[in-house]
C-alpha positions as protocol buffer text, in pm:
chain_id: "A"
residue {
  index: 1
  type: UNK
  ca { x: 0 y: 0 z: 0 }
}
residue {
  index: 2
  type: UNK
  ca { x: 100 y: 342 z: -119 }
}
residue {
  index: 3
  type: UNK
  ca { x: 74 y: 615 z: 90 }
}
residue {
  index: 4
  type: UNK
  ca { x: 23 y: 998 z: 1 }
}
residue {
  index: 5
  type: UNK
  ca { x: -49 y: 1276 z: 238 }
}
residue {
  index: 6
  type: UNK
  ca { x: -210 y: 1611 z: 137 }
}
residue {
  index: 7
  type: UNK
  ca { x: -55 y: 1902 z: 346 }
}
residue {
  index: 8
  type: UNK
  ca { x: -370 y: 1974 z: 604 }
}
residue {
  index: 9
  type: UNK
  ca { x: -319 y: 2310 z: 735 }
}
residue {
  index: 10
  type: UNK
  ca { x: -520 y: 2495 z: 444 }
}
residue {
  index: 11
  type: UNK
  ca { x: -749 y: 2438 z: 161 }
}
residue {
  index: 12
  type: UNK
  ca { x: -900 y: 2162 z: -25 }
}
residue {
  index: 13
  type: UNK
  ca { x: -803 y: 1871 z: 144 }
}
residue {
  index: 14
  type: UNK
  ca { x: -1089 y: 1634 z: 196 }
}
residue {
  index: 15
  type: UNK
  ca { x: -1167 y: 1651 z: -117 }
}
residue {
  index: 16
  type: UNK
  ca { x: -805 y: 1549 z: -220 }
}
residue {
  index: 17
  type: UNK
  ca { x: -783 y: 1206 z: -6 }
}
residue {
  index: 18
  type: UNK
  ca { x: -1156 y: 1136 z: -120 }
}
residue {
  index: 19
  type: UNK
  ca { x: -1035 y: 1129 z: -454 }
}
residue {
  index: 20
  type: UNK
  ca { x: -700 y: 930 z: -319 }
}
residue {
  index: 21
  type: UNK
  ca { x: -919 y: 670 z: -151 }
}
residue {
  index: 22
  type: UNK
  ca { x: -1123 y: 562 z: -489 }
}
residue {
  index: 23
  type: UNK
  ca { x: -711 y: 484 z: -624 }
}
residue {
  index: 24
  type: UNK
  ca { x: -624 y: 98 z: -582 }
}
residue {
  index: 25
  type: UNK
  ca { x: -323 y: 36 z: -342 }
}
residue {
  index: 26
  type: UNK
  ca { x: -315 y: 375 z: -238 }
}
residue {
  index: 27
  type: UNK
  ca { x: -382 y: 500 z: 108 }
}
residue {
  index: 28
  type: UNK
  ca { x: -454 y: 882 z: 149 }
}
residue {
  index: 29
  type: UNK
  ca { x: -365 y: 1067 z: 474 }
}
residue {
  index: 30
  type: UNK
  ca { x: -392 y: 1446 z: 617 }
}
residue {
  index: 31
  type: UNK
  ca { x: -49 y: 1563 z: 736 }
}
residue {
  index: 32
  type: UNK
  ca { x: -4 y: 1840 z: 969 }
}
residue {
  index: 33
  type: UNK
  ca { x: 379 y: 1776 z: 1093 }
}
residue {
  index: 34
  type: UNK
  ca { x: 736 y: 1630 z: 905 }
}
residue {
  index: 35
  type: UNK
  ca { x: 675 y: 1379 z: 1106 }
}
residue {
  index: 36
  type: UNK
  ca { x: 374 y: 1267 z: 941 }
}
residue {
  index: 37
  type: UNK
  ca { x: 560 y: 1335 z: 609 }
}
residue {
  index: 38
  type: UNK
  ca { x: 823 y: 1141 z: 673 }
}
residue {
  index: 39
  type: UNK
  ca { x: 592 y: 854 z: 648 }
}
residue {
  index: 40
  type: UNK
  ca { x: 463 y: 928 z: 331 }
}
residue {
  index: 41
  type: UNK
  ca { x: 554 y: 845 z: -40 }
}
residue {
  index: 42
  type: UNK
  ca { x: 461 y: 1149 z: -183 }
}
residue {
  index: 43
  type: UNK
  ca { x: 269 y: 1503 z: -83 }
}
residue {
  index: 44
  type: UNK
  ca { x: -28 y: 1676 z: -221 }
}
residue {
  index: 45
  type: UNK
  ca { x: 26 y: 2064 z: -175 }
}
residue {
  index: 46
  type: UNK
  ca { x: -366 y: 2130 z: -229 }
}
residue {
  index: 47
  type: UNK
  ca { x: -532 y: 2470 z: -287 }
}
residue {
  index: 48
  type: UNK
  ca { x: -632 y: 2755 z: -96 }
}
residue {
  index: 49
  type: UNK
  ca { x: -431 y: 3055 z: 9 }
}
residue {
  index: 50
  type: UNK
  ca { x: -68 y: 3039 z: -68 }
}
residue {
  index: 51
  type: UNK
  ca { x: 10 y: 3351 z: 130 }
}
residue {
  index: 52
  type: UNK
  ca { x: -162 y: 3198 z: 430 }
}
residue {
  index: 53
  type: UNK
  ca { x: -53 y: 2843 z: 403 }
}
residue {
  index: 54
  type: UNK
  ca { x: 343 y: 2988 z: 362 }
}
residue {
  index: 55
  type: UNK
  ca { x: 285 y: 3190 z: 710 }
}
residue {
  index: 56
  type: UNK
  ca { x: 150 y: 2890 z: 874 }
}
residue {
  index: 57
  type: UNK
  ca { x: 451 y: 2673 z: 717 }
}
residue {
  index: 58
  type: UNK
  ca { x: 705 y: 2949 z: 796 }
}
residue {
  index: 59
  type: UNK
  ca { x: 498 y: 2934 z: 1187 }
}
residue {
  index: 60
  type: UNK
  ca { x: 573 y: 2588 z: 1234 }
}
residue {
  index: 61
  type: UNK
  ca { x: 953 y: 2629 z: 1105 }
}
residue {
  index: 62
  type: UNK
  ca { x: 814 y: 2355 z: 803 }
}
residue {
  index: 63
  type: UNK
  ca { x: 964 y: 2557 z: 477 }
}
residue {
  index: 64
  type: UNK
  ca { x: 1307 y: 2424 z: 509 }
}
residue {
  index: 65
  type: UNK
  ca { x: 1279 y: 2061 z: 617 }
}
residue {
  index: 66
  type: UNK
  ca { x: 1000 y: 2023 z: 366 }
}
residue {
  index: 67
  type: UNK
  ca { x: 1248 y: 2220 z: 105 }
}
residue {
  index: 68
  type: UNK
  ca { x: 1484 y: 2022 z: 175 }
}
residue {
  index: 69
  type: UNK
  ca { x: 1291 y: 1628 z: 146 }
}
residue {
  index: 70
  type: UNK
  ca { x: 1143 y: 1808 z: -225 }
}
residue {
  index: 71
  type: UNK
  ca { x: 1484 y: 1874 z: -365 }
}
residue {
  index: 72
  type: UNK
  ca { x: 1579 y: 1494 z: -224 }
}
residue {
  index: 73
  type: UNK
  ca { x: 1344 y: 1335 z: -444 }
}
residue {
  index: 74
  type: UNK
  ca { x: 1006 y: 1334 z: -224 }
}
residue {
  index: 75
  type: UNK
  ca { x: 728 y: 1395 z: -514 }
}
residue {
  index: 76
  type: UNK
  ca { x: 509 y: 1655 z: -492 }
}
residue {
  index: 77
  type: UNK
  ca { x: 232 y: 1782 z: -703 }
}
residue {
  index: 78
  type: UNK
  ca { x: 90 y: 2128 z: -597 }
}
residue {
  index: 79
  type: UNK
  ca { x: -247 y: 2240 z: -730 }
}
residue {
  index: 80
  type: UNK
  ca { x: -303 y: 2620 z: -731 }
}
residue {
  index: 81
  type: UNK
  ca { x: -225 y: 2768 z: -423 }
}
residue {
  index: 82
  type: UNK
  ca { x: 35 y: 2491 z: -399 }
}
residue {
  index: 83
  type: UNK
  ca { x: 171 y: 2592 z: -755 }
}
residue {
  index: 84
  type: UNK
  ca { x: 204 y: 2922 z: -603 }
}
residue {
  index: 85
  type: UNK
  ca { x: 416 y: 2736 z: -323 }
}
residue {
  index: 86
  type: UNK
  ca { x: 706 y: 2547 z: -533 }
}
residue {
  index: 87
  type: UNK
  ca { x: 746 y: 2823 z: -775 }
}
residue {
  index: 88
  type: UNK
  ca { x: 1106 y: 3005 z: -817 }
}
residue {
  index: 89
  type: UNK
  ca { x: 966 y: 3298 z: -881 }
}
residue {
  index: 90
  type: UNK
  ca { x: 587 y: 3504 z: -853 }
}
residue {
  index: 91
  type: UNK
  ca { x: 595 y: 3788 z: -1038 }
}
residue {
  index: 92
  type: UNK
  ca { x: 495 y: 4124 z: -849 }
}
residue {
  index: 93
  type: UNK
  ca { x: 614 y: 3914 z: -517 }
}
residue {
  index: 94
  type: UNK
  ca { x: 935 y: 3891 z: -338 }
}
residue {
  index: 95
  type: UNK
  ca { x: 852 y: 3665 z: -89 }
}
residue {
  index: 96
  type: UNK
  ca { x: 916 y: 3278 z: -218 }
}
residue {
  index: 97
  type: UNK
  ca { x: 825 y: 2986 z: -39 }
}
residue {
  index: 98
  type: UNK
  ca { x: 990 y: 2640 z: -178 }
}
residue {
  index: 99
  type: UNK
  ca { x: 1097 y: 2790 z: -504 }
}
residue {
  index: 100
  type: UNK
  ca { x: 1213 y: 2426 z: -624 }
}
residue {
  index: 101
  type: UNK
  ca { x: 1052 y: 2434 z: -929 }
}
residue {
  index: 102
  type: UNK
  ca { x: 1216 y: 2630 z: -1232 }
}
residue {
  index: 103
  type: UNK
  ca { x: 904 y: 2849 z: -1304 }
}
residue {
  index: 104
  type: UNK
  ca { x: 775 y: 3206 z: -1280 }
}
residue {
  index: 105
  type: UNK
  ca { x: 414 y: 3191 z: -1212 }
}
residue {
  index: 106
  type: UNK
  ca { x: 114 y: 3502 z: -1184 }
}
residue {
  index: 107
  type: UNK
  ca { x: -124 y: 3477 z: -871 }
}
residue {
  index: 108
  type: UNK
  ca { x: -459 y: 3547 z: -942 }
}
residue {
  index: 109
  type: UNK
  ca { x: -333 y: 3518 z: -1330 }
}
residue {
  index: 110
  type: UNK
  ca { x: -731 y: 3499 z: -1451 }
}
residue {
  index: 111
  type: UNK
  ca { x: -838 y: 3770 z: -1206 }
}
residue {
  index: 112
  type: UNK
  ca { x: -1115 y: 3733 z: -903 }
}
residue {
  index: 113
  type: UNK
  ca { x: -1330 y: 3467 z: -762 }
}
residue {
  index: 114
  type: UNK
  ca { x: -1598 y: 3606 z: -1034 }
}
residue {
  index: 115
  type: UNK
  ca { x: -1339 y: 3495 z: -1304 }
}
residue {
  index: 116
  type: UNK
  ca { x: -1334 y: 3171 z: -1215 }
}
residue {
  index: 117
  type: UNK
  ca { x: -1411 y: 2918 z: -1518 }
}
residue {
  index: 118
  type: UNK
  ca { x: -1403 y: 2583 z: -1586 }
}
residue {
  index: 119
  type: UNK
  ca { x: -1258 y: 2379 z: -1921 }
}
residue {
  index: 120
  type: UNK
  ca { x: -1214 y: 2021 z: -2053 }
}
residue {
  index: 121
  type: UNK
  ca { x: -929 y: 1870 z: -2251 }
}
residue {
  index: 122
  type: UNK
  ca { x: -755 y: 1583 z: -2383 }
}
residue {
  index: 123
  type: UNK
  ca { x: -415 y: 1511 z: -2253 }
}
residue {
  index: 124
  type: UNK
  ca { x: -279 y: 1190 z: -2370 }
}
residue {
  index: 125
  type: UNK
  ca { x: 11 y: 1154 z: -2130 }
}
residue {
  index: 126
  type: UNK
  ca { x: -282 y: 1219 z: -1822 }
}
residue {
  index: 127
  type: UNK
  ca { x: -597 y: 1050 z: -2020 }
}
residue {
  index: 128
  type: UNK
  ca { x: -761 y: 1013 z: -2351 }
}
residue {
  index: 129
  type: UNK
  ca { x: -1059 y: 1111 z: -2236 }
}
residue {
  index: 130
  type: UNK
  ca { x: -1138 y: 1504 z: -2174 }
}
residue {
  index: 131
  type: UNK
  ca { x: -1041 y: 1581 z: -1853 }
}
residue {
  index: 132
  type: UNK
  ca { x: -1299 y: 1893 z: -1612 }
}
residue {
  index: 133
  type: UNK
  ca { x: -1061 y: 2129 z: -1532 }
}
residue {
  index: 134
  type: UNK
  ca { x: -1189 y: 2349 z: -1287 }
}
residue {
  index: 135
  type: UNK
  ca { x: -1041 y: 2739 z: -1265 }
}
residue {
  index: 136
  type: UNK
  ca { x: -1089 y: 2936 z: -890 }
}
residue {
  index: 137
  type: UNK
  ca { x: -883 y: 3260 z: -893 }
}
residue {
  index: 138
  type: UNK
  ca { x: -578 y: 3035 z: -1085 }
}
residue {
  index: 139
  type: UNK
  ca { x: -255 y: 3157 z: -1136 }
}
residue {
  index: 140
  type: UNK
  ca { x: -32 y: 3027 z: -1448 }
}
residue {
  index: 141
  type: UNK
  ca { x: 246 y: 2955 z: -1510 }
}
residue {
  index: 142
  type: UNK
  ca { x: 484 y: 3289 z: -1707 }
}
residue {
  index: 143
  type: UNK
  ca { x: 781 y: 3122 z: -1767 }
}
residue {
  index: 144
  type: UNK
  ca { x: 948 y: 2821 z: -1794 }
}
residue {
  index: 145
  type: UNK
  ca { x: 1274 y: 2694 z: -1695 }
}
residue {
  index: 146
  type: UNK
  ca { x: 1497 y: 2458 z: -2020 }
}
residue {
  index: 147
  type: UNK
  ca { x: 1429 y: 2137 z: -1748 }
}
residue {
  index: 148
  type: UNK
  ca { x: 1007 y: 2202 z: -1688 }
}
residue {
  index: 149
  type: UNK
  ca { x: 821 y: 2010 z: -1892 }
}
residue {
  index: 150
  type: UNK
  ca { x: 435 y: 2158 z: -1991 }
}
residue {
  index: 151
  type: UNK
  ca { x: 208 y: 1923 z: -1974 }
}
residue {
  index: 152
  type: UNK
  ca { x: -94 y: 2185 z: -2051 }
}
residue {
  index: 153
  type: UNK
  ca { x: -187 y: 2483 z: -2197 }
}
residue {
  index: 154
  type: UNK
  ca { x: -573 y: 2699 z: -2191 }
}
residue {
  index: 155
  type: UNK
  ca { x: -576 y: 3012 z: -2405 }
}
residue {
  index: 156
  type: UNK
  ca { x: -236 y: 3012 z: -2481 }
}
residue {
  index: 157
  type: UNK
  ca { x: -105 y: 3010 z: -2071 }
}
residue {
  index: 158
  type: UNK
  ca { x: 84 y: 2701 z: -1904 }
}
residue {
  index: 159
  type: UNK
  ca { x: -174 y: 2529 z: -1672 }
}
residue {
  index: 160
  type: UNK
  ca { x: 57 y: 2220 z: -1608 }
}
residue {
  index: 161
  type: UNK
  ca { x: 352 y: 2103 z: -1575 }
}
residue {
  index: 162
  type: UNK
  ca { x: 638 y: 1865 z: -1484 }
}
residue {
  index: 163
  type: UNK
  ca { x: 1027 y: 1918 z: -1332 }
}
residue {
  index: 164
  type: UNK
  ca { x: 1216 y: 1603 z: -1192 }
}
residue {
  index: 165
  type: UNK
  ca { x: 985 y: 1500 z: -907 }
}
residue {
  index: 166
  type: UNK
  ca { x: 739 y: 1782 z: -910 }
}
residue {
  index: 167
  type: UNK
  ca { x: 364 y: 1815 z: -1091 }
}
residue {
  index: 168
  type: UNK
  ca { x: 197 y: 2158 z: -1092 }
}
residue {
  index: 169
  type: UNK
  ca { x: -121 y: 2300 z: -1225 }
}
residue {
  index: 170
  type: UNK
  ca { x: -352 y: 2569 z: -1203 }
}
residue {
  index: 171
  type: UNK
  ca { x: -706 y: 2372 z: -1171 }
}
residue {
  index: 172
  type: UNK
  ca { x: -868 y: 2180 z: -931 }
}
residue {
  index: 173
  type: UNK
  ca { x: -899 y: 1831 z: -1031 }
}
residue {
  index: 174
  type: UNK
  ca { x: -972 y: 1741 z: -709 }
}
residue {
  index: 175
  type: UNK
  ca { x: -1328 y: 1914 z: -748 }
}
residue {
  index: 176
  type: UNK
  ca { x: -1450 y: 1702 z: -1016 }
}
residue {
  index: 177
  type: UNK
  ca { x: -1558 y: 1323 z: -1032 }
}
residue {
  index: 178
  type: UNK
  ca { x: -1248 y: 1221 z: -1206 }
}
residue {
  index: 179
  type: UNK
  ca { x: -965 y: 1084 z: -1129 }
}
residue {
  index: 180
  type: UNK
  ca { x: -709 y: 1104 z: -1409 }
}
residue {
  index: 181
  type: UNK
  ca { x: -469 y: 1352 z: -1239 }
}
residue {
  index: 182
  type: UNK
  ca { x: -468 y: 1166 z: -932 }
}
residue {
  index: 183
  type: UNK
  ca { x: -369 y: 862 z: -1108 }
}
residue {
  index: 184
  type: UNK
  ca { x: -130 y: 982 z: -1327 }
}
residue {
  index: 185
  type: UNK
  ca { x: 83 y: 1157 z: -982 }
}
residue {
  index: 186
  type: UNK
  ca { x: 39 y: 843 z: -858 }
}
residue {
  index: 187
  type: UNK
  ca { x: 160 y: 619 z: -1180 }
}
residue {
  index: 188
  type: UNK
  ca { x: 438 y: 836 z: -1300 }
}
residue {
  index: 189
  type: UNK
  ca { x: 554 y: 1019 z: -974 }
}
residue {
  index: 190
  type: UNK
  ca { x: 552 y: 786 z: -641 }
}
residue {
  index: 191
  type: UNK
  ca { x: 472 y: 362 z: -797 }
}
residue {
  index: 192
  type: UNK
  ca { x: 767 y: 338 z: -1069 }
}
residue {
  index: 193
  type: UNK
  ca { x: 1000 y: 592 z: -834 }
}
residue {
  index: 194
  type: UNK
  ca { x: 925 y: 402 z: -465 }
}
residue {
  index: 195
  type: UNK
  ca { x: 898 y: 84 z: -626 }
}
residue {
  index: 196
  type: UNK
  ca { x: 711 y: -118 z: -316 }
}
């Protein structure tokens, strides 16, 4: 049994381990401590406020240690907020937060709550079936670094992508009855690397 924890100190994480739970061999947990991430085989960095979830990570002195295990190999797929999180860079922001992933990425890149939107597409590496793709006050990703890999693109903007260990995009997958994204971070980030 695989198991991945979604960072529980902000945002959508119930909705994240229900989605975990309907996986075979796969065990999702909440983590609030590195010692509940040490026990995991890969991390969920879920939506909600990035500015809010880096205070409470900087609070509990979790930014480095957790740093640290993402640039060892621990993989990590961050959705929205938790885009926001690994990013190298945020344009119009100085503070950083993980910045382990080779990308400059807007906040609030398709404006307010209002602005919110939702999309389907086909990506065969994910699914060959349309995948819901659901936008709430998304950023995107700006810029690329010659290692990222995009995996998706809406209106001409980087939604998704890949580096090394690390999955990011915009949407919400989490918020829609379907699991491809879930079982593609599974498949390609945490079976064929842990191996169990």
């Amino acid at each position: 049994m695989y198991k991945i924890g979604v960072l529980a100190i902000q945002g959508a994480v119930s909705e994240h381990i229900a989605c975990l739970k309907r996986l075979p061999n796969v065990e999702g947990l909440a983590v609030k401590t590195m010692t509940e991430i040490d026990q995991v085989d890969g991390l969920i960095l879920p939506g909600g406020e990035s500015t809010a979830m880096g205070k409470i990570l900087g609070y509990y002195n979790m930014l480095e240690p957790l740093r640290d295990k993402i640039a060892n190999g621990l993989p990590v797929w961050g959705t929205c907020a938790g885009l926001i999180l690994l990013a190298k860079e945020i344009t119009g922001q100085p503070v950083r937060y993980f910045s382990t992933m080779d990308i400059t990425v807007r906040r609030n890149g398709y404006g307010s709550q209002l602005d919110s939107f939702e999309a389907a597409i086909v990506l065969p590496k994910v699914s060959h079936e349309p995948i819901p793709l659901v936008f709430i006050r998304a950023p995107y990703i700006e810029k690329v670094g010659a290692s990222v890999k995009v995996l998706a693109e809406i209106k001409g903007r980087i939604v998704a992508a890949t580096q090394k260990n690390m999955l990011v995009t915009s949407f919400h997958p989490e918020l829609r009855n379907d699991l491809s994204f879930h079982r593609y971070f599974f498949e390609h980030f945490i079976q064929h690397r842990v191996g169990k």
